[in-house]
Each structure stands twice: as structure tokens, then as C-alpha cells.
TIMI-254094 format. One record per residue: x, y, z of N, C-alpha, C in turn. Coordinates in steps of 0.2 Angstrom, whole numbers, plus 5000, padded with zeros to 4 digits. Each point is the difference from the previous one (the first is absolute). Example, Ala and Ser with C-alpha at 12.3 -4.5 7.8 and 13.67 -1.06 7.14 Angstrom:
506649725039499650065000500450065000;499850054996500450065001499650055003;
END
This chain:
520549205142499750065002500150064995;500649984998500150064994499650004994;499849924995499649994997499250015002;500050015008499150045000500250084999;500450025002500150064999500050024994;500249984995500350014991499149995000;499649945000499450004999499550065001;500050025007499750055003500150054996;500750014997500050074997500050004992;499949954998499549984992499350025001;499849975005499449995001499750095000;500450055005499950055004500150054992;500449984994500250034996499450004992;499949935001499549974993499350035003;499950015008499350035001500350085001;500450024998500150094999499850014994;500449944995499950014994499449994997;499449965003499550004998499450055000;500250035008499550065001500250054996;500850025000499950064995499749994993;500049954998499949994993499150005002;499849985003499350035002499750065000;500350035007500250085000500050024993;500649994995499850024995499650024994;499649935001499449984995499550045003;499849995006499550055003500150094998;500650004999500050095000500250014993;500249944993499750014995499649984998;499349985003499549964995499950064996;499950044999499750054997500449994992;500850015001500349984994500049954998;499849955004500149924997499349984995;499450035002499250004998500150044993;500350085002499650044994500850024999;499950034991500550004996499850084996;499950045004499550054993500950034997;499750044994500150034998500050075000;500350055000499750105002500150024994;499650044996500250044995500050075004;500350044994500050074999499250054999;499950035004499150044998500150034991;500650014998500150024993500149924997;499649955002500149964996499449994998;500049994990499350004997499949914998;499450015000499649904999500050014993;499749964995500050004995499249995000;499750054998499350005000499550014992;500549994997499950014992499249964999;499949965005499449954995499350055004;500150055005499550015002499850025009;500749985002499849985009500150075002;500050015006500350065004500249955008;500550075000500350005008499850035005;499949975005499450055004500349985008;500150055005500249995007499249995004;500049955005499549975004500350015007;499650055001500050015011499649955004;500550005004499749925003499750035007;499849955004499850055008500450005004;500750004999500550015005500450064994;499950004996500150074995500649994995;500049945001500650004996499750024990;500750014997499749984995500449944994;499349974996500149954998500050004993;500649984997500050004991499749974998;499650014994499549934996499950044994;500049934996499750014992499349984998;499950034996499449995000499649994991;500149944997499950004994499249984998;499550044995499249955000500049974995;499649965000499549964997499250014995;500149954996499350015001499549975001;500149945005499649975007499750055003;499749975002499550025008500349985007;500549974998500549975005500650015002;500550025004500450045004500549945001;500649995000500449965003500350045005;500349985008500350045004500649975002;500650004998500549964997500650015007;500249975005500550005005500649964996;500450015000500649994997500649935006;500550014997500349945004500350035004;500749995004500450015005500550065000;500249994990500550034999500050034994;500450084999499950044993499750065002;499550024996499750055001499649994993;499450074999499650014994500550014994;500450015000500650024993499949934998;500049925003500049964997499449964999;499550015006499649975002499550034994;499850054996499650044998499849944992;500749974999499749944995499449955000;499849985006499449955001499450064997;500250044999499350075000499749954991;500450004997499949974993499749934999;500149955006499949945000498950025003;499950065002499450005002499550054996;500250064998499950034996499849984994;500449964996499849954994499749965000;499550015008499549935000499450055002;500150084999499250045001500150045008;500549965005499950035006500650055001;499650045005500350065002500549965005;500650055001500249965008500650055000;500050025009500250045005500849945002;500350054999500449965004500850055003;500149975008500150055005500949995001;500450085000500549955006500050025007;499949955002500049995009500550055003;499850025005500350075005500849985000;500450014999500849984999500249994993;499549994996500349984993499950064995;500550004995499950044995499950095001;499650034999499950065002499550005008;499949955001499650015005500550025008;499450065001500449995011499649955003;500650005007499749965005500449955001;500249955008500249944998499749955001;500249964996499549935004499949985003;499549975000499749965008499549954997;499649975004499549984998499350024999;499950045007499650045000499850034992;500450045002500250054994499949994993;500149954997500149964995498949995001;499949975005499349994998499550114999;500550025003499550095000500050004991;500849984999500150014989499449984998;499949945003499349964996499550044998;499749995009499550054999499950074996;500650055000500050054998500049984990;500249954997499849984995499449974998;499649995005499449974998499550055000;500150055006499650064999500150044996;500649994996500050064993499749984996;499749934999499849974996499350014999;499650005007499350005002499950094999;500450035003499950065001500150064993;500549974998500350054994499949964994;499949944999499949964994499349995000;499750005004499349994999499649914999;500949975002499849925000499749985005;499549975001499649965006500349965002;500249955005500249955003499949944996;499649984996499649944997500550024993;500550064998500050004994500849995001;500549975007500650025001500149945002;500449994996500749915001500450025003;500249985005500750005005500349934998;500750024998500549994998500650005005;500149955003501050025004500249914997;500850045000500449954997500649995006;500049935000500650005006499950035006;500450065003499850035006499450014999;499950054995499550014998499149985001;500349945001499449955000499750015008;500550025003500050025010499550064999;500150044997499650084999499549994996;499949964995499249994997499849965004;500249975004499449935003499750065006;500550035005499750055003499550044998;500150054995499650044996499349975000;500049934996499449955000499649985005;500450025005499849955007499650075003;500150064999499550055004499650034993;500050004995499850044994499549964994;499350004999499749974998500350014991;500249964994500249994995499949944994;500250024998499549954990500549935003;500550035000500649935002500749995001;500349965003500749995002500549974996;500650014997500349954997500550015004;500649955002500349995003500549954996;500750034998500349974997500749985004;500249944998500750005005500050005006;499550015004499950015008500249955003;500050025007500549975005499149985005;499949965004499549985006500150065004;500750005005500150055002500650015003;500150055000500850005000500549985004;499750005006500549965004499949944997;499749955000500149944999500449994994;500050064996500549984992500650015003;500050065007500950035003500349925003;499549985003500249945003500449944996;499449984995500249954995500850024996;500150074998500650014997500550005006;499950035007500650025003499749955009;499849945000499949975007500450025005;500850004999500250015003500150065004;499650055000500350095002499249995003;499549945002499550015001499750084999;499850014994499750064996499450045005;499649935002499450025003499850035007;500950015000499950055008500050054999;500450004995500250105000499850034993;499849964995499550044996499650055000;500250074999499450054999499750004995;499949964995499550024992499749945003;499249995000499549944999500049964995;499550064997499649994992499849925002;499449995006499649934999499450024996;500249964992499649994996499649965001;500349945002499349955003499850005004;500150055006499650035007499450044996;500050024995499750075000499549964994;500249954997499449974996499150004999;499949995010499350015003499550074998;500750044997499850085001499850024993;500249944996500050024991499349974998;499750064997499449974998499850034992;500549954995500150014995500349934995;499950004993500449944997500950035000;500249945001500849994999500449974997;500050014995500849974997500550025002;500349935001500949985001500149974994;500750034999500550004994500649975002;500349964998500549975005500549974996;500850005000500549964997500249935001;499849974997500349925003500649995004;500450014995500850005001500350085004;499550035004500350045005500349995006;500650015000500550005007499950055003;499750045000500150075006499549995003;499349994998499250005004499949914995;500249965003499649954998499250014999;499849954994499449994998499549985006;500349975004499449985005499950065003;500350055003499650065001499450024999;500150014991499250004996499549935000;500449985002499549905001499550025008;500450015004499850015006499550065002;500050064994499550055000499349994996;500449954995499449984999499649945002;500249965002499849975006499550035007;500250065003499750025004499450054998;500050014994499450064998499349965000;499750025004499149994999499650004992;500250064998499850044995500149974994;499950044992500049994996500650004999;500549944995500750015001500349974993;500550014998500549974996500549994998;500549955001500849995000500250014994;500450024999500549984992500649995001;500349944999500750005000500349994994;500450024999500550024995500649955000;500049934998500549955002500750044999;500150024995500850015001500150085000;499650035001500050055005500350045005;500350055001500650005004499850065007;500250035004499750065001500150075000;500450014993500250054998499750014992;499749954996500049994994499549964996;499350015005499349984997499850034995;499950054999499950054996500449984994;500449944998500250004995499849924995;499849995005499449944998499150024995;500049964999499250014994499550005006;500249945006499349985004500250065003;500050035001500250075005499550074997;499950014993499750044995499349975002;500149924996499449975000499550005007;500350015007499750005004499850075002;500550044998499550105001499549984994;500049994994499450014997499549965001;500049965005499349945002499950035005;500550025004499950045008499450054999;499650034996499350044997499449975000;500149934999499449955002499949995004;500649975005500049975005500050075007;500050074999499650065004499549984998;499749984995499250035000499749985003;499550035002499349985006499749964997;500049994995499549954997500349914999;500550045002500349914999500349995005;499449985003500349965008500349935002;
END
């Protein structure tokens, strides 16, 4: 008798312990997801090469920090950044595009760096938009002339963007399918896909992209495994192409040649001509 008792109250203790720790993931996902970074409004970017810094009103009013460096393309990069940081770090990719002709915008999301607002998802999709129309509206770039660009999370906010907004093309680096299934596969046991508030189905929202896509991908990534980007591009109808990057990691493509080599080919394989 005592030894069902002793059980019962293992039992009664390992299931307290398990729902808090539930409880708790549920009421941090937000911290466990995103990682921003705040600057000071008196903090200055380094715009020596030409950019500007410019605030973006969104239609819930927030406002939205973004850099804004040109080209001398006809083509616009629209650059969503990863999970974590802010523009003080993020403002280096500016260089990896730039030096290939293209202009490119690139935002921090409502929470990050100088930006108001807190996150959500929602929310995070109003930034987009409100980046895309400064583009069309204030830049004078047409749709046909704007690459959408997200990395990692990133990749959640440009596949949306894509999915309601006609554009030249999608790159998708690092991405995740969708994110519960990636919460799942990292943490099965807190069954993620109960109480997850961020979506981001990228492969839900594929039927709604009607543009060419490049996935960029690390072999050797532990955070978002490569089938992710296997599986996205698997499901695209469309004009598509995979690049995996064998030893690749997913903080550290960009330090590879095939990485360079595939932004400067990424210009043929936009073009309408080469279908």
C-alpha cells in the first residue's frame, strides 16, 4: 500500500513538473523564438558607402527602423533578417548585395533595434508590407523589379509577403517548412503544437507564391535541418532551385564561395527569360 502511495505521488509530482515546464514555454515562446537586440535613437549606422536611415509606418502605426543602401541595378533586394541582433549587425549583408549592383532595404522588425512595437506575428507580417510599399511607393520600384529576401525566421515574413504581393522573386535561406514542425522535431516532448502562437507555414502558404524561388540551405545545420529546404522545395509547383552548401552551417554560409557564387547566378535565374 505504501509503495502505491510513494508511486502515486511520483507520478502526481513528475506530471506538476511537466505542466509547469509547459506553462512555461507557452508564456516564453516569444523569448525562446526571438532574440532582438534595442539600440539607443542616438545610435548612428555606418552609412559612409551611401545608405540612409529612414523610419517606416506600418498600418497599426508602429514605427519601423530600415536601411536603405542603392544600386545600380533595376533590382531591389528586400532583406528580413534572422531571429536575433538588430540592423547595428545585420547592416553587413548590405555589402554582399550592393557589390553585385542591387539596391536592398533591409528592416528591423517591430521590437528590434530602434523599432516600436511588440511582437507578434501578425505584426511582423504589417513590417513587411509597410517595407514593400516604401519600395513601390517612395522608390518608385515596381514589383517585378523587388527580390524578397528572409533568412531563418525571416524566411516566415518573406514567404508571407510573397504569398499576398506580386514580385521578381523569393530567396529563402536557412528556412524552416513550418515552425511548429521544426518546434516539434527540436522539443517533442512539450508537444509545441498545442500551444504555439507564431505559425510561419511556409509550406501552407506555397500555393499563394507565384514567383521563382531560391533555397539556400546548410548541410551540416543542427538548428533548421536541411530537409526543411528539401521539403519546400519539393512542394513548389513553380520555377525553383535548391543550393545546398555541404559543410554549411546555419549561421555561416555567407562564408563560403558557393554562397557568393549563388547571389551572382541568382540574376539569371530571376530573369524572365530563362525559364
Amino acid at each position: 500500500m505504501k509503495m502505491g502511495n510513494r508511486l502515486k505521488k511520483l507520478i502526481f509530482i513528475a506530471t506538476t513538473l511537466y505542466l509547469i515546464l509547459v506553462m512555461a514555454a507557452f508564456l516564453s515562446q516569444e523569448k525562446l523564438i526571438f532574440h532582438p537586440e534595442k539600440l539607443p535613437k542616438n545610435f548612428r549606422f555606418d552609412l559612409a558607402k551611401g545608405g540612409e536611415e529612414l523610419f517606416l509606418t506600418t498600418e497599426d502605426q508602429e514605427k519601423i527602423n530600415a536601411l536603405f543602401f542603392p544600386g545600380n541595378k533595376s533590382e531591389v533586394i528586400l532583406y528580413f533578417h534572422g531571429n536575433a541582433g538588430s540592423l547595428a549587425g545585420w547592416q553587413q549583408v548590405a555589402d554582399d548585395f550592393t557589390s553585385l549592383g542591387y539596391s536592398i532595404l533591409i528592416i528591423d522588425y517591430r521590437g528590434y533595434g530602434k523599432s516600436s512595437g511588440k511582437i507578434t506575428e501578425k505584426g511582423l507580417y504589417l513590417d513587411a508590407f509597410a517595407a514593400f510599399h516604401f519600395l513601390t511607393d517612395k522608390k518608385d520600384f515596381s514589383p517585378d523589379e523587388i527580390i524578397i529576401y528572409g533568412r531563418s525566421i525571416g524566411s516566415g515574413i518573406a514567404t508571407d509577403l510573397a504569398s499576398k504581393r506580386l514580385t521578381k522573386g523569393l530567396v529563402l535561406e536557412s528556412p524552416f517548412s513550418n515552425l511548429k514542425k521544426l518546434a516539434t522535431q527540436k522539443m517533442p516532448f512539450l508537444f509545441p503544437s498545442l500551444f504555439l502562437q507564431f505559425h510561419f507555414d511556409n509550406i501552407g502558404k506555397l500555393d499563394s507564391v507565384n514567383c521563382p524561388i531560391l533555397l539556400i540551405h546548410g548541410g551540416n545545420d543542427a538548428l533548421i535541418p536541411v530537409s526543411h529546404a528539401q521539403n519546400l522545395h519539393k512542394a513548389y509547383s513553380g520555377k525553383k532551385k535548391l543550393v545546398i552548401i555541404p559543410q554549411g552551417t546555419h549561421n555561416d554560409l555567407s562564408l563560403f564561395d558557393k554562397y557568393h557564387e549563388t547571389l551572382i547566378l541568382s540574376h539569371e535565374f530571376f530573369s524572365p527569360q530563362n525559364k
